[in-house]
C-alpha positions as CSV (number, residue, x, y, z in Angstrom):
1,X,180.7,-19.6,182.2
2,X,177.5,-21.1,182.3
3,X,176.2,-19.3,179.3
4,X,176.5,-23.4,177.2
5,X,175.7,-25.0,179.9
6,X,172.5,-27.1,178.5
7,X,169.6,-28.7,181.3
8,X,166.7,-30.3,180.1
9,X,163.7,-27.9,181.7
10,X,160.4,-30.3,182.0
11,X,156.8,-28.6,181.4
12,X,155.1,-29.0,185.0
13,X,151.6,-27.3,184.1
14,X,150.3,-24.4,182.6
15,X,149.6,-22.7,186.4
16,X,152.5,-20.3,187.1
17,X,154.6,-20.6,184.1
18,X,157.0,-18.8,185.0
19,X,157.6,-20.7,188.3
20,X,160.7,-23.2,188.2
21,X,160.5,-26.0,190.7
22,X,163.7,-28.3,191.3
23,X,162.8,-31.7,192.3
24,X,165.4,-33.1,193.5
25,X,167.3,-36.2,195.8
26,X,167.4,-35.5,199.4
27,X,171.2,-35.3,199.7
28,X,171.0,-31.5,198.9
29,X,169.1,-28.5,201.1
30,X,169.0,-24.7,200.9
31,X,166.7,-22.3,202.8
32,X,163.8,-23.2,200.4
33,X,163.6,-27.1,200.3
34,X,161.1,-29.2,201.4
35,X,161.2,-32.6,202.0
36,X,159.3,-34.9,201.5
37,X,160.0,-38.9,202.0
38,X,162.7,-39.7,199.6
39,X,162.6,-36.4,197.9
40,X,162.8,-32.4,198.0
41,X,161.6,-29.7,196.3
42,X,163.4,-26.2,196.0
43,X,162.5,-22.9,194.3
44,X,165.7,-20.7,194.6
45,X,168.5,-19.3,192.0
46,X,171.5,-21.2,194.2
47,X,170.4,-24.7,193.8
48,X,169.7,-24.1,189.8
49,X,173.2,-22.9,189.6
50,X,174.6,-25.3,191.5
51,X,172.8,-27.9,189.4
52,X,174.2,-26.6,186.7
53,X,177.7,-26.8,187.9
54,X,177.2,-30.4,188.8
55,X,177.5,-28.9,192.3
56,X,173.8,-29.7,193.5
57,X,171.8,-33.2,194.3
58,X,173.0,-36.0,192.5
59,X,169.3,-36.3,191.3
60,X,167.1,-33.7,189.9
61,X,164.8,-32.1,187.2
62,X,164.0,-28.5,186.6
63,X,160.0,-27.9,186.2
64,X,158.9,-24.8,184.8
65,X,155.1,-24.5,185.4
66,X,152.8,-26.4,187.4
67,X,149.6,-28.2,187.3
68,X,147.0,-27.6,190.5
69,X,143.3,-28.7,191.0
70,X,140.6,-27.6,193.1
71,X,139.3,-30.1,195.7
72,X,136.2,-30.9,193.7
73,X,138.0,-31.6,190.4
74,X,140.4,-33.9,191.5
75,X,137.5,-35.4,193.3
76,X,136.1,-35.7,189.9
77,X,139.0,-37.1,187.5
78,X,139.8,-39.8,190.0
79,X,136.0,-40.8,189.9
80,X,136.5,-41.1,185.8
81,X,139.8,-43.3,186.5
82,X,142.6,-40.5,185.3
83,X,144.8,-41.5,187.5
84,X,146.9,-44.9,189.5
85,X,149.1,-45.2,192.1
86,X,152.3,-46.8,192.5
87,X,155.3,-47.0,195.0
88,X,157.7,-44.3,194.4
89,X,160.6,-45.3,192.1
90,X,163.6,-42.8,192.2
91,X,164.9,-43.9,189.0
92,X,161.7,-43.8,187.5
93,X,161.3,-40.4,188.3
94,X,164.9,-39.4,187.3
95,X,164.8,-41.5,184.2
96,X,165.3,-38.4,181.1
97,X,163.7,-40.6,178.1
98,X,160.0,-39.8,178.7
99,X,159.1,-42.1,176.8
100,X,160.9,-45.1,178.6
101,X,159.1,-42.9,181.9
102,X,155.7,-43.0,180.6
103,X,155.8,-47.1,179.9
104,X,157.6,-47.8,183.2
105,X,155.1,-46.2,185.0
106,X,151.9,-47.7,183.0
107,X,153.8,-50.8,183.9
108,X,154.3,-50.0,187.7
109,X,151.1,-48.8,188.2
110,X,148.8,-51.3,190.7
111,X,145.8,-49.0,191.8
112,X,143.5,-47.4,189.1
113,X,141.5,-44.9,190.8
């Protein structure tokens, strides 16, 4: 039965890809979440299904893959100003139009490193 179910799966990285990481609101918890502020990761089978059921958090995304530096080379792109901070924004990380996402961040941003 949820053989046309359809959930937008996000590209996280090209380390591990074939890992799926939920990331997810904090109103939902299995054995594997982790929590962390105002949200939580998981890894198992349940909380996909139950995300696909409309049964899990009311907020998520499904990340296949994942991106991971070394000490030294994160060291190094924030010296080269790759990245900026900003306050977390829960609809800005739930937001589905990436390109709406990508702007509202830019936007957000108040830190270049």
């Amino acid at each position: 039965e949820l053989y046309d179910i359809k959930i937008p799966i996000y590209w996280g990285g090209p380390v591990d890809r074939n890992k799926i990481l939920l990331l997810h609101s904090n109103d939902y918890i299995t054995e594997s979440t982790k929590k962390y502020n105002k949200l939580s990761t998981s890894n198992d089978l349940k909380t996909l299904v139950k995300i696909a059921e409309n049964k899990g958090p009311k907020k998520s995304l499904v990340i296949l893959g994942l991106s991971a530096w070394n000490t030294s080379q994160l060291d190094g792109e924030m010296e080269m100003e790759r990245w900026t901070l900003s306050e977390i924004n829960m609809e800005l990380i739930f937001e589905t139009n990436n390109s709406i996402k990508w702007l509202k961040a830019i936007n957000s941003s108040f830190i270049p490193l």
